[in-house]
KOLVOLUM-832712 format. One record per atom (N, C-alpha, C): residue in one letter; y, x, z. Coordinates in steps of 0.001 Angstrom, whole numbers, padded with zeros to 6 digits, always signed. Layout:
<pts>
aYXZ/...
</pts>
This chain:
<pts>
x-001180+000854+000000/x+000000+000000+000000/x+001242+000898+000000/x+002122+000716-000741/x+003325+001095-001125/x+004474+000588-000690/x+005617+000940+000224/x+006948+000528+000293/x+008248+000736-000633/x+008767+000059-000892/x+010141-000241-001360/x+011076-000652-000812/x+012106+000281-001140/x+013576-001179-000516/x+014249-000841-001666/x+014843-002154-002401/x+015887-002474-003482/x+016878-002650-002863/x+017854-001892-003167/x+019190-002174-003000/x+020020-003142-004609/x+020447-004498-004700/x+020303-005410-005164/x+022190-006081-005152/x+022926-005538-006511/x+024119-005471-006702/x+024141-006890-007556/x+024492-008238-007277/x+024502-009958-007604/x+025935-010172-008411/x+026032-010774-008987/x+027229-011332-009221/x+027686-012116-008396/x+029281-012220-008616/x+029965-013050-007390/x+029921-013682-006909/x+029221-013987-005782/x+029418-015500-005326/x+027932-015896-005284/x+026800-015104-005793/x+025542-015478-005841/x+024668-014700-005138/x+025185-014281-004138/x+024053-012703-003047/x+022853-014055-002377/x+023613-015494-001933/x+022959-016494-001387/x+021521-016693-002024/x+021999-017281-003365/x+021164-017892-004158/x+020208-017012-004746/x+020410-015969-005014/x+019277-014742-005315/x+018048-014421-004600/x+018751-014493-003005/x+018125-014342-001656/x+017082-015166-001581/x+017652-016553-001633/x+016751-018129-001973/x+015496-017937-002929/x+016148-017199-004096/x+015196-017566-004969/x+013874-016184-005054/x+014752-015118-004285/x+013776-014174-004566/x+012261-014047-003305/x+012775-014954-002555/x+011666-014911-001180/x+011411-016225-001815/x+011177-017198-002144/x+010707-017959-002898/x+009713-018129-003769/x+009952-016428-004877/x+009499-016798-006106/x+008382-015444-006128/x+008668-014524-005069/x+008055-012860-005489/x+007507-012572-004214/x+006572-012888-004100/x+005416-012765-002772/x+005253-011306-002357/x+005799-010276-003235/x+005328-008895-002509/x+006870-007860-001804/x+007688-009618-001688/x+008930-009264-000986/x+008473-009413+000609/x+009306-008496+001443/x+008665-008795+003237/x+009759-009533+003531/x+010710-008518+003331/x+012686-009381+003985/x+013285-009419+002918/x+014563-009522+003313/x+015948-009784+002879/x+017013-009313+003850/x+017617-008726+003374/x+018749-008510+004291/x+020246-008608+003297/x+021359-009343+003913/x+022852-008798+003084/x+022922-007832+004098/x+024042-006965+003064/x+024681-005746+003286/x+025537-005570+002932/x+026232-004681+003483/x+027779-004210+003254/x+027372-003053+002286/x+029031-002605+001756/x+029191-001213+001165/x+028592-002089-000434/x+027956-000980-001349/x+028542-001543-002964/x+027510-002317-003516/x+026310-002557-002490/x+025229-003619-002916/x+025266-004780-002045/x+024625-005836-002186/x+025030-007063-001408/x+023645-007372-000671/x+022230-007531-001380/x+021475-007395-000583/x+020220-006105-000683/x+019512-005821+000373/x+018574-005381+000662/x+017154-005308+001064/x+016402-005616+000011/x+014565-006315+000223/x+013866-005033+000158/x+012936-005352+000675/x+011630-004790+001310/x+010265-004991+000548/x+009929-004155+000008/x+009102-004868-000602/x+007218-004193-000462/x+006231-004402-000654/x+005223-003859-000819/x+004415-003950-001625/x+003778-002855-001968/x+002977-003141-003478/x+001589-002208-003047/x+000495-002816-004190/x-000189-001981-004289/x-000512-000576-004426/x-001391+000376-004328/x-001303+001599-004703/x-001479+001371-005970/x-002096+000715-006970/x-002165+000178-008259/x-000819-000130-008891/x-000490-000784-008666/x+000702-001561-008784/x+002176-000922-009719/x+002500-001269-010868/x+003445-000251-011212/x+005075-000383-011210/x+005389+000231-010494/x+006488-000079-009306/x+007516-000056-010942/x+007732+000724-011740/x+008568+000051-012929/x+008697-001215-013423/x+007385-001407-013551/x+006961-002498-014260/x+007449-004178-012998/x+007441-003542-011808/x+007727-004807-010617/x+008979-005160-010664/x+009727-003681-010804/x+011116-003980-010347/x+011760-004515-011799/x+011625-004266-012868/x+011733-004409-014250/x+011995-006057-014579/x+010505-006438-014342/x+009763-007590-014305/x+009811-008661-013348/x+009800-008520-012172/x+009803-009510-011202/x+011013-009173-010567/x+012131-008285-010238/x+013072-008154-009158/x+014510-008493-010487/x+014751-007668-011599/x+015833-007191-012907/x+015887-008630-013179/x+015096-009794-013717/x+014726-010456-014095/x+015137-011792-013517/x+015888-011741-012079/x+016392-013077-011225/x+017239-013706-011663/x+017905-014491-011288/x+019074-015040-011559/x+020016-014649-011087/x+021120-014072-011551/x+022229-013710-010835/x+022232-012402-010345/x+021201-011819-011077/x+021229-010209-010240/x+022069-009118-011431/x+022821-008307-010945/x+024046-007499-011760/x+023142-006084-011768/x+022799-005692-010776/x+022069-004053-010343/x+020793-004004-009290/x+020433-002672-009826/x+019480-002541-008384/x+019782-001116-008614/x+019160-000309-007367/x+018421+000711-006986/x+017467+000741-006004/x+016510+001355-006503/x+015120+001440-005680/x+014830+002272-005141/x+014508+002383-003858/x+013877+003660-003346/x+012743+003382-002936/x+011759+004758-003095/x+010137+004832-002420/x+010386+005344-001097/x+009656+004533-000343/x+009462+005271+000895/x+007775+005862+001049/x+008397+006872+001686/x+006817+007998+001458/x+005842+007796+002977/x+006629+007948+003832/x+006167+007411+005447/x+006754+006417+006520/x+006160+005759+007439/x+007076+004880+008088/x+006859+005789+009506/x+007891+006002+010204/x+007688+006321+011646/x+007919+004859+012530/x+007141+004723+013737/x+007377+003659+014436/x+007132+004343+016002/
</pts>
């Protein structure tokens, strides 16, 4: 299993409705978070070791309604 967090740049006025639709529609989302600074929200996501993290974010995240940007980062370890 694989982590992600998208950082997720919306058009105006739509950080809400993205949020709505993306925990809604894309099951290998965990959270959501808004955020400050030049992206609006921040998801969590997990994938398979299979799974081709281009092809997800491309395909299931690029692909919403109302979404302007992303950037993705891999996370390699979790400390707890």
């Amino acid at each position: 299993m694989r982590t992600l967090f998208i950082q997720v740049k919306c058009e105006l006025g739509q950080a809400y409705k993205v949020a709505e639709e993306a925990v809604e529609t894309v099951e290998q989302i965990s959270e959501i978070h808004s955020i400050s600074g030049q992206y609006d929200l921040l998801l969590k996501c997990y994938l398979g070791d299979d799974d081709d993290v281009g092809r997800f974010v491309t395909e299931k995240i690029q692909t919403l309604p109302g979404i302007k940007d992303t950037f993705t980062l891999l996370a390699f370890k979790a400390f707890s």
